[in-house]
KEDRENFI-228023 format. One record per residue (C-alpha): x, y, z. Coordinates in steps of 0.1 Angstrom, whole numbers, plus 2048, in hexadecimal, padded with zeros to 3 digits. Example, Ala and Ser with C-alpha at 12.3 -4.5 7.8 and 13.67 -1.06 7.14 Angstrom:
<pts>
87B7D384E;8897F5847;
</pts>
This chain:
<pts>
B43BECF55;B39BEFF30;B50C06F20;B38C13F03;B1EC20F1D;B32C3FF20;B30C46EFE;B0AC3CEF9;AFCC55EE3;B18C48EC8;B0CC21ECC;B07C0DEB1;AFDBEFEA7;AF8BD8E8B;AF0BB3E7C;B05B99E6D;B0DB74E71;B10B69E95;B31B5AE88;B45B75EA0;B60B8AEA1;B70B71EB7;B82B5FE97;B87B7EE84;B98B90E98;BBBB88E9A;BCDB8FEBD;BEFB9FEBB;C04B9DEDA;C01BBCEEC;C15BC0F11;BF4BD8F21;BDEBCFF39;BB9BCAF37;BADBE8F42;BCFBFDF2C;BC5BF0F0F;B9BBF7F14;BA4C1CF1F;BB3C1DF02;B9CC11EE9;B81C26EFC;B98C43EF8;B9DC3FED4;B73C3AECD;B6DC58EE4;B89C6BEC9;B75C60EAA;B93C47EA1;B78C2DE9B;B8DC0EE8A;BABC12EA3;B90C10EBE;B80BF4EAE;BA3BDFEAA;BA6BE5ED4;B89BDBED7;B88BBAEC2;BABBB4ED4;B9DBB5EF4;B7EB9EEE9;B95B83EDD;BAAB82EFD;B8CB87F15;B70B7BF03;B5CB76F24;B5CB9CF22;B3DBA0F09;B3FBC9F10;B58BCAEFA;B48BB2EDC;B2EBCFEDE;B4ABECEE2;B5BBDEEBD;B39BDBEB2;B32C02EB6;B57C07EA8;B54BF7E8B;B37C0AE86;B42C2BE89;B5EC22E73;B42C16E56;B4EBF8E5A;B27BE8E56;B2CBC8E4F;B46BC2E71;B2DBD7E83;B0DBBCE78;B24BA0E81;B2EBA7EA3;B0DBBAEAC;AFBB99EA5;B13B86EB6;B0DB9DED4;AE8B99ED1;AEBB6FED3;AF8B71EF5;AEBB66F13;ADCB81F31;ADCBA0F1D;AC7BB8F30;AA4BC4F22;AB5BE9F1B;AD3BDCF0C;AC2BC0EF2;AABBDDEE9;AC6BF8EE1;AD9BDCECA;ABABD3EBC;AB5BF8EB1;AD8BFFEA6;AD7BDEE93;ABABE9E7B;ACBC0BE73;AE9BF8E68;AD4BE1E51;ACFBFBE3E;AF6C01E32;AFABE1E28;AF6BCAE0F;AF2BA2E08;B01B87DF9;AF6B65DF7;B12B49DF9;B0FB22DF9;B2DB0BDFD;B2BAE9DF1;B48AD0DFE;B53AB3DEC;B3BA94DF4;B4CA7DE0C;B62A9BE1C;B5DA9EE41;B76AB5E4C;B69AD6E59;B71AFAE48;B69B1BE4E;B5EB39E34;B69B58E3A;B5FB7FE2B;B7CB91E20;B75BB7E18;B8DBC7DF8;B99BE3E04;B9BC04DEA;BB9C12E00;BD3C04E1E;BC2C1AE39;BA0C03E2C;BA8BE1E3B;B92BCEE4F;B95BABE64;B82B8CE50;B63B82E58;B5EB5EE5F;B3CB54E55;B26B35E65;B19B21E49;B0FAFCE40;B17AEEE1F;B00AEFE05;AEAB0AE18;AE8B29E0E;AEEB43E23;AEBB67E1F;B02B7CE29;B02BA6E35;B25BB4E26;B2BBD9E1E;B25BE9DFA;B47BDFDE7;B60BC4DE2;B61BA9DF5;B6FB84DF2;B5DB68DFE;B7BB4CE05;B74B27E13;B91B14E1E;B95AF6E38;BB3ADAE40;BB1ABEE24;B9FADAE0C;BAAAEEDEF;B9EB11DF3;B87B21DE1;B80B44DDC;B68B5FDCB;B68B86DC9;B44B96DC7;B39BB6DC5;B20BBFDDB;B08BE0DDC;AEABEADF0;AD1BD8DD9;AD1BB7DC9;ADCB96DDD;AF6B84DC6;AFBB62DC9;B1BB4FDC8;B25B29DCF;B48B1FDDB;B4FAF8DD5;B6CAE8DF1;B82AC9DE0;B96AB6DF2;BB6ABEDF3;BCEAA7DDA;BE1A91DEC;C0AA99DE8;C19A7DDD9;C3FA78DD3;C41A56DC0;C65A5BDB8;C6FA6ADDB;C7DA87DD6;C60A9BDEA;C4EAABDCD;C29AAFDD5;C09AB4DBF;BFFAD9DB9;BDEAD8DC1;BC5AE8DAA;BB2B08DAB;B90B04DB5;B83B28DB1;B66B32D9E;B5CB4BD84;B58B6DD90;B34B75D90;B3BB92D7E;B47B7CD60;B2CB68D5F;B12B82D5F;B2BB93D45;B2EB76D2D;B0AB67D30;AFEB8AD24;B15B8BD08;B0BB6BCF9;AE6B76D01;AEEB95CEF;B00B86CD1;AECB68CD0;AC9B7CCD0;ADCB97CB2;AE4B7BC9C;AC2B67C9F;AB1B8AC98;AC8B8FC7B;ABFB6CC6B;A9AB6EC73;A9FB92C5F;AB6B7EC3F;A98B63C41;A7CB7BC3B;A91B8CC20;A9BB68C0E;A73B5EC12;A6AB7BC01;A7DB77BE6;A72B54BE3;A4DB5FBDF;A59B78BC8;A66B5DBB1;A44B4EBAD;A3CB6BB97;A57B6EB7C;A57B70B5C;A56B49B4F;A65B54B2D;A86B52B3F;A86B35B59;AAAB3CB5D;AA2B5EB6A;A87B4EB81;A9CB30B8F;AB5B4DB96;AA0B5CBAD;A96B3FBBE;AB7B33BC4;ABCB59BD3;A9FB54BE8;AA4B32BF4;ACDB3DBFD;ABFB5DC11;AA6B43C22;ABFB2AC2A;ADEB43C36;ABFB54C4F;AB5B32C5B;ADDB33C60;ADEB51C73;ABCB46C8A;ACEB28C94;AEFB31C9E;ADCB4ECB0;ACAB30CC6;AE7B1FCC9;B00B41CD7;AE2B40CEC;ADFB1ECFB;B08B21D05;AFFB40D17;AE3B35D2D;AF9B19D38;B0DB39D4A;AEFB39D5E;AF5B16D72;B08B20D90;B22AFFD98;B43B06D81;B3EADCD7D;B1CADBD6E;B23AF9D55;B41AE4D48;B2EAC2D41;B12AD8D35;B2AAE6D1D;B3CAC9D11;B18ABAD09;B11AD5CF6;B2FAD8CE3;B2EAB3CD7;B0BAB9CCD;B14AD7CBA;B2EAC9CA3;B17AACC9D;AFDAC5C94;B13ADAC80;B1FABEC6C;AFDAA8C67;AF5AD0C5E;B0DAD5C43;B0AAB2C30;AE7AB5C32;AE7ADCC20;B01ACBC0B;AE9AB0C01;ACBAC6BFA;ADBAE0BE6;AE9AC6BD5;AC8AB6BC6;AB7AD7BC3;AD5AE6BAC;ACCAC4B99;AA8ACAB97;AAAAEEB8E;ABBAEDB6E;AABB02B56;AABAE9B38;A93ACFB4E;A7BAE9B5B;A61AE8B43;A46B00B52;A4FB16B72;A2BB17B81;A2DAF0B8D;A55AF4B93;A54B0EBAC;A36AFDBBB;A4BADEBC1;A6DAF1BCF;A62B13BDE;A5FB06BFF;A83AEEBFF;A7DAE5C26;A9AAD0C23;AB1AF1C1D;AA3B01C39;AA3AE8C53;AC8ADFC4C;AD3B01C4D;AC2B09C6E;AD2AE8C7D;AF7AF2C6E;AEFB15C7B;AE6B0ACA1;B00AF4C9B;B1BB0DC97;B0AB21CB3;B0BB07CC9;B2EAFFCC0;B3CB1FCC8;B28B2DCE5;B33B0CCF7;B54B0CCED;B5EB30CF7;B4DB2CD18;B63B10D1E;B81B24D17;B78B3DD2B;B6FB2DD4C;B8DB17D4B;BA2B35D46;B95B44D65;B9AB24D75;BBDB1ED6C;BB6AFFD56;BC1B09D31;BA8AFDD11;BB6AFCCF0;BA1B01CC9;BB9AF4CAF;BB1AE8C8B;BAEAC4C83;BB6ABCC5F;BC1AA1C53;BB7A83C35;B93A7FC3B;B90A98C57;B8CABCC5C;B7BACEC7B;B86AE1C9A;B95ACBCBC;B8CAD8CDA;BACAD1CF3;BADAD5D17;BA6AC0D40;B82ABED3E;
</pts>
């Protein structure tokens, strides 16, 4: 007979991943019989003790599972525990069965919607290694705030590389993929009512243990999880933030520097020092905006690259764009080296013998500019790239190091780490 009728104006229902409760309940031993252990667990929902109701009931579904009453008995526990997301998952695993009757499919269906509605969604993908055939499971493992909170894992169906999107309760929950040959790989993510983050978990094989010099020491394997979401959205906005101030700033310094360039046209030419003074002014203002403009790209371009979702592809993205940025930054500075060289040469006062003509020739110095902008994106580039690094393999356990390289004929930063 199916327990929950005699408590049907408290049924509910609700949707999930027709994964099942089957593998996430765990079945303690337990020395009562069948129909002990359901009076019970009815007793318990009839008493409002929802989650000691639902563990009876999950127990008795993983030692009778041809019993499907009590899949849907759990299911209406779970519920009236507000336990949503174990509710969804067991209510759709009820619903995939076989010979449910017309009244039965309909009052699940119904239940089902309401409980859609205290929910929300996350969308996972797991990518396995390429070649890696042996199987693994992903499971949904809700973060308690408090011991009396704890819930049974979720084990979700999913296919690598597809995403799928999961119904999980507002709050903390870790998504964790694991499997024999594999190293795990985990990710906490917070989940509320609206929005659908999306996270990837990536399966390696597992290193082989190796113990060349026999004394049974293995390999450690390494960790394999990936940024929090909640860093990347962090740090991506920060260099979006920083990136976007400091471009503003120099576009700000560059309309200060070209004013005071077109300023200098009109000086007094009884004193061409006076006037090749303000140029100069003009032209550094210029130049140290350019500056500003292209480091602000270049804070920029390391932050977007937060945006890529495989840890991998953010890492060679990164490298790339740190070994473009010190070339930029140096071809940068030799250039601005170069120019301000040969205009310092041409602007001595004792050569210049009518201003008019002279600042014709130099007020626009292109070659000033465009150096500075390359130094500046350059340096932006450099850095945004290089701190991200730093801070993804911190949060993967891998350690990057920034020291000074000096030396005769040398001088720069070395980037240090497993890459």
């Amino acid at each position: 007979m199916k327990l929950i009728s005699i408590w049907t104006a408290l049924m509910l229902l609700l949707p999930a991943n027709a994964a099942g409760s089957q593998a996430a309940v765990g079945t303690p031993q337990v020395t009562g019989s069948k129909q002990e252990r359901a009076a019970a667990a009815a007793a318990y929902y009839a008493q409002g003790d929802f989650v000691r109701a639902a563990l009876g009931f999950e127990g008795l579904r993983g030692d009778y599972p041809q019993e499907r009453d009590y899949l849907f008995n759990a299911a209406a526990s779970r519920h009236g525990a507000g336990h949503y997301a174990h509710a969804v998952a067991y209510t759709r695993e009820y619903l995939a069965l076989a010979a449910l009757s017309a009244a039965d499919r309909q009052e699940a269906e119904a239940q089902l919607k309401e409980a859609e509605s205290n929910v929300g969604s996350v969308t996972v993908t797991v990518t396995v290694e390429p070649g890696a055939q042996e199987p693994w499971t992903l499971l949904a493992r809700h973060v308690a705030r408090e011991s009396g909170d704890i819930r049974p894992d979720l084990p979700i169906s999913a296919s690598a590389g597809t995403p799928i999107k999961l119904a999980l309760d507002p709050g903390t929950w870790t998504l964790h993929a694991q499997g024999s040959g594999y190293v795990a790989a985990e990710q906490r993510v917070e989940v509320a009512r609206s929005g659908s983050p999306a996270i990837s978990l990536q399966l390696t094989r597992a290193p082989v243990a190796e113990a060349p010099d026999g004394n049974g020491d293995t390999v450690a394997p390494p960790r394999s999880t990936d940024v929090s979401p909640q860093v990347v959205r962090r740090t991506a906005l920060g260099f979006g933030i920083g990136g976007g101030v400091v471009a503003v700033a120099g576009i700000a310094v560059l309309g200060v520097g070209a004013s005071g360039i077109k300023n200098a046209g009109d000086c007094d030419e009884s004193d061409p020092g006076r006037c090749v003074a303000d140029l100069r002014n003009g032209l550094l203002l210029r130049d140290l905006g350019a500056v500003g403009l292209g480091s602000g790209v270049g804070l920029l371009v390391g932050g977007l690259t937060w945006k890529l979702r495989d840890a991998r592809a953010r890492r060679t993205a990164w490298i790339a764009e740190a070994a473009l940025g010190g070339v930029a930054s140096v071809v940068g500075m030799v250039l601005m080296t170069v120019t301000f060289k040969s205009f310092n040469a041409a602007n001595d006062v004792s050569k210049i013998s009518a201003w008019d003509p002279h600042y014709q020739d130099y007020k626009q110095s292109a070659g000033h500019a465009a150096s500075s902008a390359v130094f500046g994106l350059g340096v932006g580039t450099l850095v945004s790239a290089g701190a991200s690094l730093g801070l993804q393999r911190r949060h993967l356990g891998k350690h990057v190091q920034v020291s000074g390289m000096t030396g005769r004929g040398q001088f720069g930063l070395a980037l240090t780490g497993r890459f």
